[in-house]
N, C-alpha and C positions, 0 to 999 in steps of 0.2 A: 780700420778700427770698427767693431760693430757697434750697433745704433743701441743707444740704452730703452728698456722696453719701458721702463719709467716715465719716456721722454716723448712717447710715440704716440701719434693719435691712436688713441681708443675709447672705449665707450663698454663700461663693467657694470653688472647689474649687482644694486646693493639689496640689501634683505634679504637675500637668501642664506647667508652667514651668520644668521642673529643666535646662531648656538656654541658650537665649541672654536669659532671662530669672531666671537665680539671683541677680542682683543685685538684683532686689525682692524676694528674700526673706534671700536670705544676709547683706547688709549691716546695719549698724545705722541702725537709723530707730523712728521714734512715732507716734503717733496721736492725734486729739486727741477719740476719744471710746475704749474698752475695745475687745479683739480675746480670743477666745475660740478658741482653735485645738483641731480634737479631729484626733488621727492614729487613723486606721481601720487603719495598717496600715504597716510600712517601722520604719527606723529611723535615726535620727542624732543632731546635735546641737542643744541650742540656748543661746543666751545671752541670758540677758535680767538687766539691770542689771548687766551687767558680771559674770556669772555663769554658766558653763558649765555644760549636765551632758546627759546623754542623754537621748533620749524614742524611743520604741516605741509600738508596739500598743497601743490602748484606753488612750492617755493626753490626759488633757482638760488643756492646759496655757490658763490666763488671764491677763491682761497688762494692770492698769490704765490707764486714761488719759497720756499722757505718760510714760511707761515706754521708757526705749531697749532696742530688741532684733534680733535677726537669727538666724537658722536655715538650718541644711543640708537640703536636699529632693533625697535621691538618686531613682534609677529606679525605685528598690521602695517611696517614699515615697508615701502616699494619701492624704487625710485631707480638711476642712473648717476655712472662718476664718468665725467668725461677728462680724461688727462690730454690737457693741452699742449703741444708743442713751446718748445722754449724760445725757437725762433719766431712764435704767433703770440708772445707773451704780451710784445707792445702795441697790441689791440687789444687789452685789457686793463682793466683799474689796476693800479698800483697797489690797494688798500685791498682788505676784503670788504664784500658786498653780501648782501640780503636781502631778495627780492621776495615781496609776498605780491603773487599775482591773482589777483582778483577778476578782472574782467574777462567772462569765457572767451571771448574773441580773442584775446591776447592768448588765455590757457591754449586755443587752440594753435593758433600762431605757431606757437612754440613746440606743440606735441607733432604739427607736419614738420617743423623743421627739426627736429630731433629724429622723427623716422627716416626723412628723406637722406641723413647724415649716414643712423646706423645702416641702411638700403645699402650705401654707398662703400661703410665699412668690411658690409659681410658679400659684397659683387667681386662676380670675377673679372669682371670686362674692361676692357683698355681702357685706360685711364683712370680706373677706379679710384684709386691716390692722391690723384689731384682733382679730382671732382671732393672727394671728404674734406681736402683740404678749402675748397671754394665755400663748400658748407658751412662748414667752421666758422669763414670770415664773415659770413651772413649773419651768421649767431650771434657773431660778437655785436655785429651792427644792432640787433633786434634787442641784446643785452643795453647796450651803450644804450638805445629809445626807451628802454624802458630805466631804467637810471635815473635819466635826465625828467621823465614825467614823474617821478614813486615822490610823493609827496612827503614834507616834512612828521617824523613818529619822535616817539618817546626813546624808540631806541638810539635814535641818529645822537638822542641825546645821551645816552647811557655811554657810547665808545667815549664822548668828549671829554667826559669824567678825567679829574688829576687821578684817580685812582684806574681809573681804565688804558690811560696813557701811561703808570707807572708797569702795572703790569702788562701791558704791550712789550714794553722795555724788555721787560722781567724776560718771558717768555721768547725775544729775541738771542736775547744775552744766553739763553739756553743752548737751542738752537745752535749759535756759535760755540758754545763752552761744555756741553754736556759729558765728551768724553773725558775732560780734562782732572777728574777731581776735585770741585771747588763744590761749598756748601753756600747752604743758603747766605749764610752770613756773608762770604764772599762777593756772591752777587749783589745784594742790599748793599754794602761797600761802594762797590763799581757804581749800584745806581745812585749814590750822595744820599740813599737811605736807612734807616736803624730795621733790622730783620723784623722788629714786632711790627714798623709800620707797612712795611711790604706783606705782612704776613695776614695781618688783616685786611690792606686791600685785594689781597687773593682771596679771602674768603668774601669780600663784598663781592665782587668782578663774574668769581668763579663757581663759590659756593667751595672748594677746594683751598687746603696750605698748600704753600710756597714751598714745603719740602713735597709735597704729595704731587704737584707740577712737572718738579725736578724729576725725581723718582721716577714718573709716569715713563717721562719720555726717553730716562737713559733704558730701563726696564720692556722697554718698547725695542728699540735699538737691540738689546740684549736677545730680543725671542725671536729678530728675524736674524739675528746673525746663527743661533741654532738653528733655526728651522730652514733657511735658505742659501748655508754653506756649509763646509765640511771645517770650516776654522776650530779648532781645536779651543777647550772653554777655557784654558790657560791665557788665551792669546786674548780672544772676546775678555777675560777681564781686566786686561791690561790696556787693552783698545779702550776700552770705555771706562780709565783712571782708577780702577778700584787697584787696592794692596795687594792684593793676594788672592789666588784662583778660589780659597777657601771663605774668603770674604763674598767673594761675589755667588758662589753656590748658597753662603746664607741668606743674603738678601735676598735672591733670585728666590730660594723655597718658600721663605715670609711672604712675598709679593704674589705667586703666582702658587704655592702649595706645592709644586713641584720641583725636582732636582732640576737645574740643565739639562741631565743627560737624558732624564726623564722626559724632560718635555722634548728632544732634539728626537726623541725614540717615537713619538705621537705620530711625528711627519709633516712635510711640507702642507702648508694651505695655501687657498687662491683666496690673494687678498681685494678687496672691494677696492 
């Protein structure tokens, strides 16, 4: 069986796509092994689990397995996505995390061990592989120290929210159920909540509705299946619950101004 490139250590430079490719990074979408984003520099926002907040400079943001998320990568945005291995996943938080590092000693810390990794990524010489991978496990150690030191913010307070834990939920229940056909109302159900009240904790959490969540991320789903297979858009809107191939060329055109085929005609991009 060959090795999913999803799955495999790497290391992709983000900001360079902040143009006709911010829908791979802006939108809400998952992974189905950890992503590890450090910004070297820029600043914006990002949302992961239905969670808005800002990131800057020498911040190491990490993002469990199946975690929905999406980010702004303006012009002055620079940084690195390291996709972790699924079998190195339990040397990492369960949750996601948001490190703001401050101390240059630390910043620096982390900019040798990040070069000595990519060093290791782009070498040709024996053993190169498992040297990246020893890397890795250093990282995570240098991550886990600084964890355990990042003193209590406002934000730690922000996740704790009945409303941050509902749409956590929310955004899981996705996740799991996006292809399926079900509306917001259905998930508000499942979660023992009324749609208005899930609706407004999305826009507290996220600054976003609860259908615009949804949306995002079947719509996500939808433009790598054009842009990264030859699946025929019959099939793509049937994979992903919708009625009819003509139902989903409408949405698809409202949401992104483009046909399907249009957009599958643009061509593959490399995603962050």
């Amino acid at each position: 069986m060959m090795s999913d490139p999803q799955n495999r250590l790497a290391l992709t430079s983000i900001g360079q796509n902040a143009g006709q490719g911010r829908w791979r990074t802006e939108t809400m979408r998952s992974h189905t092994s950890p992503r590890l984003i450090f910004v070297g520099r820029g600043q914006g926002r990002i949302t992961v689990s239905g969670l808005t907040s800002g990131y800057g400079a020498s911040n190491l943001i990490y993002i469990p397995a199946g975690t929905m998320y999406g980010f702004e990568v303006g012009q002055t945005v620079f940084g690195v996505m390291l996709t972790i291995p699924s079998a190195m996943a339990t040397e990492w938080p369960m949750v996601p995390v948001h490190l703001r590092l401050r101390d240059v000693v630390v910043q620096k810390e982390l900019a040798g061990q990040m070069d000595a990794l990519e060093r290791e990524l782009k070498s040709t010489q024996l053993g190169q592989s498992r040297a990246a991978h020893y890397h890795l496990g250093l990282l995570s150690i240098f991550f886990e120290r600084q964890l355990a030191q990042r003193p209590e913010t406002p934000a730690d307070a922000r996740v704790n929210t009945a409303a941050a834990r509902l749409v956590a939920a929310y955004t899981d229940l996705i996740e799991r159920d996006y292809h399926q056909n079900a509306g917001v109302a259905d998930y508000a159900a499942n979660l023992g909540v009324t749609p208005t009240h899930l609706a407004r904790c999305c826009k507290q959490t996220s600054g976003k509705s609860a259908l615009s969540l949804l949306n995002d991320r079947i719509l996500f789903e939808a433009r790598v299946m054009l842009r990264d297979s030859k699946t025929p858009v019959r099939q793509i809107a049937g994979d992903l619950g919708f009625g009819s191939a003509a139902y989903f060329s409408r949405a698809f055109q409202a949401h992104t101004g483009l046909t399907p085929s249009q957009f599958r005609k643009k061509g593959p991009l490399v995603e962050a």
